[in-house]
C-alpha positions in Angstrom: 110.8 22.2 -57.2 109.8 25.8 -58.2 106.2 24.9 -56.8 107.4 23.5 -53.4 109.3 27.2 -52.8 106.6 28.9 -54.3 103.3 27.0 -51.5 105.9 27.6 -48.7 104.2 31.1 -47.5 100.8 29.2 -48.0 101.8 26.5 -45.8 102.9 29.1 -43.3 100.4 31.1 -43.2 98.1 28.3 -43.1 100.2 26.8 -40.3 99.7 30.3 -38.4 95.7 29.7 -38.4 95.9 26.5 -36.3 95.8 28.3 -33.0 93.6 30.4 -33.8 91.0 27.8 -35.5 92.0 25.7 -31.9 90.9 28.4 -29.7 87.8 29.1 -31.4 86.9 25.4 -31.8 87.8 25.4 -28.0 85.2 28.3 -27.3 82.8 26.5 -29.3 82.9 23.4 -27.3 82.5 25.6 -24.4 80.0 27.4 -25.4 78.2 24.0 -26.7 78.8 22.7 -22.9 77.0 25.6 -21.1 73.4 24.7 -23.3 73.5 21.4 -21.2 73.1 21.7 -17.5 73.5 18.1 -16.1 70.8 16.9 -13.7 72.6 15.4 -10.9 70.0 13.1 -9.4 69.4 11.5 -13.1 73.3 10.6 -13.2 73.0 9.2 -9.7 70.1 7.3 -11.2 72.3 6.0 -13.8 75.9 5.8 -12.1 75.2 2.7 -9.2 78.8 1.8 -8.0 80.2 4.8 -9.8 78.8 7.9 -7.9 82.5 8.9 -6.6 84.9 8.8 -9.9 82.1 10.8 -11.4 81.3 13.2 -8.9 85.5 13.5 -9.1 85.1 13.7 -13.5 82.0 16.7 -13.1 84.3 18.4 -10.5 87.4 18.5 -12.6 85.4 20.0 -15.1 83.5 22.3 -13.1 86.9 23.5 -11.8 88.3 23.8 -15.3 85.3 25.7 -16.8 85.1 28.0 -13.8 89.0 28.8 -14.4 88.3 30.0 -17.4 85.4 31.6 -17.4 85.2 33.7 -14.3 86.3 36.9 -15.3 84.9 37.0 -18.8 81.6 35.1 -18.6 78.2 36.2 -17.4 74.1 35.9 -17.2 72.1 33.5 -16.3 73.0 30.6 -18.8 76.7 30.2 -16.8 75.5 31.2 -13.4 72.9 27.8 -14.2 75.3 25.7 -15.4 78.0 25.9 -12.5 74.7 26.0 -10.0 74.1 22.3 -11.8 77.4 21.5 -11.6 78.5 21.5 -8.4 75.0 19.9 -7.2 75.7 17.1 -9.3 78.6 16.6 -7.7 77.5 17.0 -4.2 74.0 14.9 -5.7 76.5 12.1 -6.3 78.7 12.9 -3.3 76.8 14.7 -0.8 79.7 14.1 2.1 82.4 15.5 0.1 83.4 19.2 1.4 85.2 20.7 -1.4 82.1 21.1 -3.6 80.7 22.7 -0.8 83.4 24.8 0.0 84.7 26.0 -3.2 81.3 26.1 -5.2 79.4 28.2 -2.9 82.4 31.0 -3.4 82.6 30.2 -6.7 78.8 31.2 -7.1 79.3 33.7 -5.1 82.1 35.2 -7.6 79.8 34.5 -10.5 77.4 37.2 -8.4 74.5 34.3 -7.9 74.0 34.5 -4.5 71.0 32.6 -4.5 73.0 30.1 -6.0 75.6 30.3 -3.5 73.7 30.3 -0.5 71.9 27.1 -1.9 75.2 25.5 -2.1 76.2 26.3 1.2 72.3 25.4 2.7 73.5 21.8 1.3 76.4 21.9 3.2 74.7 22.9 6.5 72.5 19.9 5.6 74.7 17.1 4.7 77.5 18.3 6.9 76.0 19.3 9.9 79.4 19.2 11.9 80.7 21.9 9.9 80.6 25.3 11.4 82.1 26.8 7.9 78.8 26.2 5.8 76.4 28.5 8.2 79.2 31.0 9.2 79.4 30.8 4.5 75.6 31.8 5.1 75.9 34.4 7.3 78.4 36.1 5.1 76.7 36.0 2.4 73.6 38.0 3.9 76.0 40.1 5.5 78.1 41.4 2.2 75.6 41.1 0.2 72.3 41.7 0.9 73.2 43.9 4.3 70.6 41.5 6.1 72.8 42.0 9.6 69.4 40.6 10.8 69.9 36.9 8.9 73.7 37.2 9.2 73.4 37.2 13.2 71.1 34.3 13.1 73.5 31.9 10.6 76.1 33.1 12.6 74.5 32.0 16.0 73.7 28.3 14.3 77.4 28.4 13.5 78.5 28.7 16.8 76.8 26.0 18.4 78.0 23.7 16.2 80.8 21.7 18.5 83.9 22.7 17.9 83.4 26.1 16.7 85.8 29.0 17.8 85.3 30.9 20.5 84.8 34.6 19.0 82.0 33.2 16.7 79.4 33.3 19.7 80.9 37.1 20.1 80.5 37.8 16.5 76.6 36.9 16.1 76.2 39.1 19.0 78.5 42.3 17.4 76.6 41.8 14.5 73.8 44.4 15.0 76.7 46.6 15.1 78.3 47.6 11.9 81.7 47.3 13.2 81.3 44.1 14.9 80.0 42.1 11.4 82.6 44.0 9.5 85.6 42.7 12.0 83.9 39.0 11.3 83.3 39.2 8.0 87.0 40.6 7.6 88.6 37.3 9.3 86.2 34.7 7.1 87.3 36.6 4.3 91.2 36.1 5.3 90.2 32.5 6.0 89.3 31.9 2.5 92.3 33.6 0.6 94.3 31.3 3.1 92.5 28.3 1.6 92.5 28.9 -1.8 95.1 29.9 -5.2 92.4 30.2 -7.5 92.9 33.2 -9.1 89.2 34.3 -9.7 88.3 33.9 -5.9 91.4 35.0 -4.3 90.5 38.7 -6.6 86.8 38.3 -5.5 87.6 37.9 -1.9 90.5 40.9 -2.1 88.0 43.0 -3.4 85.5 42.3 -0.4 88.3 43.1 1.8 89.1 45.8 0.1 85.8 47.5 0.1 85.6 46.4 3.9 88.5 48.3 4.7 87.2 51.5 2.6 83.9 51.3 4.7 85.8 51.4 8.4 87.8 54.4 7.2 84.7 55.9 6.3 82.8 55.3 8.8 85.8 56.7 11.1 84.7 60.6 9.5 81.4 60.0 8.4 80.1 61.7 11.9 82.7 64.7 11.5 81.8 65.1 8.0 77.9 65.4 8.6 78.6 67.9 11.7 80.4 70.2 9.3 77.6 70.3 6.5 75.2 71.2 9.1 77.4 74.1 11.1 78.6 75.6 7.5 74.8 74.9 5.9 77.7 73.5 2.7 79.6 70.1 2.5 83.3 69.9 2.4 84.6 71.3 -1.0 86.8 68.3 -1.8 88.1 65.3 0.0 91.1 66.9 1.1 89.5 69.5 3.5 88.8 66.0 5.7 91.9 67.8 7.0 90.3 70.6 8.4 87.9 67.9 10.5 91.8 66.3 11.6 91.4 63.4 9.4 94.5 62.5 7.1 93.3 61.2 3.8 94.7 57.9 3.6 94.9 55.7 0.0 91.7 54.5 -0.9 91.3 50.7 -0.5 88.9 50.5 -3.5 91.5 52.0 -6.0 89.7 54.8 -7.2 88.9 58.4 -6.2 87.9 60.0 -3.4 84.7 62.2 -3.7 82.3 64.4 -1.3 79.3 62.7 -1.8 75.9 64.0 -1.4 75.0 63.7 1.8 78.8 65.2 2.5 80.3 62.5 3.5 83.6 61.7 1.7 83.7 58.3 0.3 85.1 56.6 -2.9 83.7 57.3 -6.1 82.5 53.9 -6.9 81.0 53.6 -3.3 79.1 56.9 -4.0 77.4 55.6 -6.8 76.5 52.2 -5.0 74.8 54.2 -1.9 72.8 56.2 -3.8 72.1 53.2 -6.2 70.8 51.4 -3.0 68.8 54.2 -1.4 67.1 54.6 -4.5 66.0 50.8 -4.6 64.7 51.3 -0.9 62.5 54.2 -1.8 61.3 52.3 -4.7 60.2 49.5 -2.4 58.6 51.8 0.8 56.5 53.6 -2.6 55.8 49.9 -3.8 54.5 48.7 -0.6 
């Protein structure tokens, strides 16, 4: 019996391993999963009579995979993957609005827009009674690729599809106006948290708002903050002399600090960085034209 006392710490300790060895096996799998993009219209090929149970099967998965992955998976081999996904599913279900829906934000929280707005572009297409799908559109070249341009034109498809509320017709025209696409964008973005628990789109679409609200507050000063650099031939010295222009400093939306930034206009710390970042990409393009 000696021996039985003596492999009980082996047995144990082995024992300890299985979760470990399960998680990694599960992370292989995973990983194993992402090397195969399906190719939806080859399963619709193959799937006459059972289009529907597997479009539900690819979405379950899709849902699963995206669940997990969000937050600590990137490059081009997911962002493919969940593209081929969720068009397999809307390949074998093209009248089903929940790929539609959900995948184009998910895409859009994996940060491929393409990817999203081609999701969305099949929505427009196979729903054509759905405002949400062009409004999605217009969104998305509103946020992010400050097109105000394309955003007032997806927004004006969106409004002439029946039923469509009222203000959208208003908000295609506001558009050209920085307030008037933020105020949209700022309602479609509430629309979606009210739609949705997913964790990883629910942060995504925070965040937007977030920055959103950071941008009207800076745009609020930005005027006052430009005059003074100019009278004083100096920018403010920190953010706190916004006080001497009679602006409180309220809490920063984005969550991190408050700078004088360049041009002397007192923004976040992180928004600093990404307005310089995207001046410097439009100078690159004027010299590359």
């Amino acid at each position: 019996m000696r021996w039985l006392f003596a492999a009980i710490p082996c047995i144990l300790g082995a024992w300890s391993l299985v979760p470990r060895i399960d998680h990694s096996r599960h992370e292989r799998n995973i990983d194993a999963a992402l090397l195969f993009p399906p190719n939806g219209e080859q399963i619709r090929l193959g799937a006459t009579g059972l289009e529907e149970p597997l479009a539900d099967l690819l979405w379950v998965r899709t849902v699963l995979m995206f669940g997990e992955r969000y937050d600590t998976t990137s490059g081009a081999q997911w962002t493919v993957w969940l593209q081929r996904m969720i068009l397999a599913v809307t390949t074998l279900d093209p009248h089903w609005r929940t790929p539609y829906f959900y995948g184009g934000v998910m895409l859009r929280v994996a940060e491929d827009i393409d990817s999203s707005d081609r999701v969305f572009e099949e929505g427009v297409k196979n729903l054509p009674d759905d405002y949400f799908f062009p409004f999605s559109l217009g969104m998305n070249a509103y946020l992010y690729r400050k097109d105000r341009g394309a955003a007032a034109e997806w927004l004006k498809k969106a409004a002439r599809v029946p039923g469509a509320p009222s203000w959208y017709a208003a908000a295609a025209a506001a558009m050209k106006v920085e307030a008037g696409g933020r105020k949209a964008a700022q309602i479609y973005l509430h629309s979606v948290l009210e739609s949705t628990t997913d964790p990883g789109i629910r942060a995504d679409t925070e965040w937007q708002l977030a920055r959103l609200a950071h941008d009207e507050l800076v745009e609020g000063w930005t005027e006052a903050c430009k005059r003074y650099r100019a009278e004083h031939d100096a920018p403010l010295t920190s953010a706190n002399d916004l006080e001497k222009l009679g602006f409180v400093l309220p809490e920063n939306p984005r969550q991190d600090r408050w700078v004088v930034g360049r041009d002397g206009v007192v923004r976040s710390e992180g928004a600093e960085k990404e307005h310089w970042a995207q001046a410097l990409r439009a100078e690159i393009q004027l010299i590359g034209r």
